[in-house]
C-alpha positions in Angstrom: -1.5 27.6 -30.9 -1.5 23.9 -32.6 -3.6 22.7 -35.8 -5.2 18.9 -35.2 -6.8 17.2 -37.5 -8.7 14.4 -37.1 -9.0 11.0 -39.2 -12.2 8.1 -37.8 -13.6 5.2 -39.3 -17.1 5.5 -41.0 -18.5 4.2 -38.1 -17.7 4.3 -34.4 -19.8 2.7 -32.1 -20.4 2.2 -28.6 -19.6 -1.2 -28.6 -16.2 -1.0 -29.7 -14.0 1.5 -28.4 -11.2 2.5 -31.9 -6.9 2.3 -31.6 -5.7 5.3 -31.9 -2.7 6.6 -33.6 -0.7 10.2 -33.1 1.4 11.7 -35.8 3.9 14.7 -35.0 3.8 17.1 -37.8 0.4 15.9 -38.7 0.4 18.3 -41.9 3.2 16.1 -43.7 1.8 13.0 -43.0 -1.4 14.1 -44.2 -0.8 16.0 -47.0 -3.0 14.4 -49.8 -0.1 14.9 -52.1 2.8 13.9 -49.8 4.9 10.5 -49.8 2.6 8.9 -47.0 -1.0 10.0 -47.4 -1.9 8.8 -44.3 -5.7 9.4 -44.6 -5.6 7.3 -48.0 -4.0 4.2 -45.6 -6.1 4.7 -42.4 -9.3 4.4 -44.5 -8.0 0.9 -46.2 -6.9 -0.3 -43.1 -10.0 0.7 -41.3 -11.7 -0.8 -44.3 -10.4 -3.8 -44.5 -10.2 -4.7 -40.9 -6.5 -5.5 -40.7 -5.7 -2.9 -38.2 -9.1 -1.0 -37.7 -10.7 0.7 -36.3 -8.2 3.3 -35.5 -8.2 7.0 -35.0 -5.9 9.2 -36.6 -4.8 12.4 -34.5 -3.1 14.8 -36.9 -1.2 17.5 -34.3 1.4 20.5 -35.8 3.9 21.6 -33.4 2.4 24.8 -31.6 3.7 28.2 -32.6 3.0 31.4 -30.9 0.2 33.6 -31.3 2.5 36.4 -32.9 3.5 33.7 -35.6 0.7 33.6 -39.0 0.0 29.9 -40.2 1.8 28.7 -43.0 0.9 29.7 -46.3 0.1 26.2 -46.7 -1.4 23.7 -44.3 0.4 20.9 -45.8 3.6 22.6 -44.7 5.8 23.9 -41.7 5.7 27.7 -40.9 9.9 28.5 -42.3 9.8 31.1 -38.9 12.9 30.1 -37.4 10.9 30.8 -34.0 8.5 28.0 -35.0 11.1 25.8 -36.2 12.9 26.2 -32.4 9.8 25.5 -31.2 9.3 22.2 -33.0 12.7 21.2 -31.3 12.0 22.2 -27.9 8.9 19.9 -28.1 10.2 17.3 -30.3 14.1 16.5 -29.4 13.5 17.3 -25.6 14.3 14.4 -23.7 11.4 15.3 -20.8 7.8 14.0 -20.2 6.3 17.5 -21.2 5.2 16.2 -24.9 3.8 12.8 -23.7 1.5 15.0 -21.1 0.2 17.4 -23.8 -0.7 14.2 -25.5 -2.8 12.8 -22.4 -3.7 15.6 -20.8 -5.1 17.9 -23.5 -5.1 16.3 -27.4 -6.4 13.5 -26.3 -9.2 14.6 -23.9 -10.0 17.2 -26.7 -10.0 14.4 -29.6 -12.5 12.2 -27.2 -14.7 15.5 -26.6 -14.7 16.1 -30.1 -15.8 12.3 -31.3 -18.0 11.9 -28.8 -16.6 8.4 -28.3 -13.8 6.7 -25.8 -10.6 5.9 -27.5 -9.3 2.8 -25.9 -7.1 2.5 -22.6 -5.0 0.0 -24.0 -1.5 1.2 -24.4 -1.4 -1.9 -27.3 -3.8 -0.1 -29.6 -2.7 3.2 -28.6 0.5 4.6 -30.6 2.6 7.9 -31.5 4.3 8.7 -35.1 6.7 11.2 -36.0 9.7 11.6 -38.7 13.0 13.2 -37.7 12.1 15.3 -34.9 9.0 13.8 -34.9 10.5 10.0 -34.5 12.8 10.8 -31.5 9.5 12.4 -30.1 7.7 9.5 -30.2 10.0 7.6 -28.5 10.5 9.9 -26.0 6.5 9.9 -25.2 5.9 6.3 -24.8 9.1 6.0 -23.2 7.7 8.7 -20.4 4.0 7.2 -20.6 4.2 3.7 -21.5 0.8 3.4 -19.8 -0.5 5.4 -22.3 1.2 4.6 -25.4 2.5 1.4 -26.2 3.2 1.4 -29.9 6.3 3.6 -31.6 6.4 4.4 -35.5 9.8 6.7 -36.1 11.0 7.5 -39.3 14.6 9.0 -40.0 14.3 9.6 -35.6 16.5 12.7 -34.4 18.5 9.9 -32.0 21.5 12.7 -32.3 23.0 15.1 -30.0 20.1 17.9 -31.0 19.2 18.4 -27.3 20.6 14.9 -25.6 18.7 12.4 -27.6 22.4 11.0 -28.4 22.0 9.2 -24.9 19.3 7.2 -25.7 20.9 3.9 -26.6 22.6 3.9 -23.2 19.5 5.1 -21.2 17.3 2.1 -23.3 20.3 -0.5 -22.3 20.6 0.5 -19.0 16.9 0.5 -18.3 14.1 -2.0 -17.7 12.6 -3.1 -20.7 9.0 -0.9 -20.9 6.2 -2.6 -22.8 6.6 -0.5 -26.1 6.4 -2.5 -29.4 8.9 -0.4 -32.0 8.9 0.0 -35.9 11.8 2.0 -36.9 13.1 3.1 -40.7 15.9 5.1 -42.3 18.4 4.7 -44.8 22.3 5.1 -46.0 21.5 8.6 -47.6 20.5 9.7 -44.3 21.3 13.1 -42.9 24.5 12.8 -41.8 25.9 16.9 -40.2 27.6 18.4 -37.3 24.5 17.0 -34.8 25.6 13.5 -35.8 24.8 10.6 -38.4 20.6 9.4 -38.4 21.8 6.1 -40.1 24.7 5.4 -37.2 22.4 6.6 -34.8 19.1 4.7 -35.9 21.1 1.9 -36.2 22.6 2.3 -32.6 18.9 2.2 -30.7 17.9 -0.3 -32.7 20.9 -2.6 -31.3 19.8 -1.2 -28.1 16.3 -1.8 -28.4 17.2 -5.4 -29.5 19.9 -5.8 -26.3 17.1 -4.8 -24.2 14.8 -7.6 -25.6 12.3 -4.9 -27.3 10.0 -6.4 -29.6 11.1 -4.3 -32.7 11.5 -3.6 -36.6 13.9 -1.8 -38.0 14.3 -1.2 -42.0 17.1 0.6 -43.1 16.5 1.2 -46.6 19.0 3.6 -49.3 17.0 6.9 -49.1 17.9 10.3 -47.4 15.9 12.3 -44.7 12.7 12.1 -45.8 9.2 10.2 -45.9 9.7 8.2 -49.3 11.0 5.1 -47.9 8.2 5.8 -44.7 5.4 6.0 -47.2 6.2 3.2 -49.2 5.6 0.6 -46.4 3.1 2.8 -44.2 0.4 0.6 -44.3 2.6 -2.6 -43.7 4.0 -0.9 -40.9 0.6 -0.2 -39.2 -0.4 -3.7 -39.8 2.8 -5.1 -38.0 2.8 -2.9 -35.1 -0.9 -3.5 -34.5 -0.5 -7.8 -35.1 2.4 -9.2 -33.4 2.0 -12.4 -35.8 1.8 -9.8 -39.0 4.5 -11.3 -41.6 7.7 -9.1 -42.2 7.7 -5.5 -44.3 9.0 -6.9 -47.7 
């Protein structure tokens, strides 16, 4: 079992078929009184036609049916069960994620609108923090003809369940068609697993070896959303407008 929510423009019409944008952990990104707000930022970006319009698909990790939801929807179940879950489907280095995305959330979101979310792998993106940012990665890595666009914030690139290999694996490979905004900070987490800064900053060399087109702001802040949420809405704009200026 999985909570998705789902964020649209006013209006979707026929004529124009919306971007569309998945975030791991959905409930922190959404919560109203969390760092990013995401709703808050789709609506003025759908509003003011800068990266519009764009669908937001809100997705929890899934937990089994023998696990109660959280107390609250804005945060993660504390079961350890569902918190090995979470890392099964986030810091797994397979396709499995990437074809939930396509083969069931995303059917489900279109059923649900009513609407066709575009085919282009240029308007379609996947967003996650921690966990959440190696998964995204991992998914458009596996289906870049799904997913073209990457927002990770403080991403998992540790030795969690291989993700350490990924700067070797994105040298070594031919460059996909995956435009990458990346963010973390010198407070990062930094434990047994390995170092987020040293590791963000390592596939983001990579990424740039590999001739990626890629952002990377490493900021002062620790493991969480702050920094993410402070730029969220510049970060949108510049993944979805290759000539956007630089995050300042």
């Amino acid at each position: 079992m999985r909570d998705v929510w789902i964020v649209c423009p006013n209006e979707l019409t026929d004529e124009v078929s919306p971007a569309l944008l998945v975030f791991n952990d959905g409930h922190s990104y959404l919560n109203a009184e969390g760092p990013v707000r995401a709703q808050r930022v789709l609506d003025a970006v759908n509003a003011d036609g800068t990266v519009g319009p764009v669908v937001g698909v809100f997705v929890t990790p899934g937990r089994g049916i023998d696990l109660p939801p959280s107390s609250s929807p804005w945060e993660m179940n504390r079961d350890p069960r569902a918190a090995l879950q979470r890392s099964i489907e986030y810091d797994s280095m397979t396709d499995r994620y990437a074809s939930l995305l396509v083969d069931e959330v995303i059917p489900f979101v279109q059923d649900h609108l009513g609407s066709s979310i575009t085919d282009d792998p240029a308007r379609r993106g996947v967003v996650g923090h921690s966990s959440g940012g190696i998964c995204a990665w991992t998914a458009a890595w596996h289906r870049p003809d799904r997913f073209g666009l990457v927002l990770s914030h403080c991403g998992s690139f540790v030795n969690l369940r291989g993700g350490h290999a990924w700067p070797y694996l994105i040298r070594s490979t031919e460059r996909h068609p995956i435009r990458v905004f990346m963010q973390s900070g010198e407070s990062d987490a930094d434990i047994i697993y390995g170092s987020w800064p040293l590791a963000n900053h390592q596939v983001a060399a990579a990424l740039e070896f590999a001739g990626y087109d890629m952002r990377f702001e490493f900021g002062t802040g620790g493991h969480t959303l702050r920094h993410a949420g402070s730029m969220f809405a510049e970060s949108l704009r510049w993944l979805f407008n290759p000539a956007s200026l630089s995050v300042s």
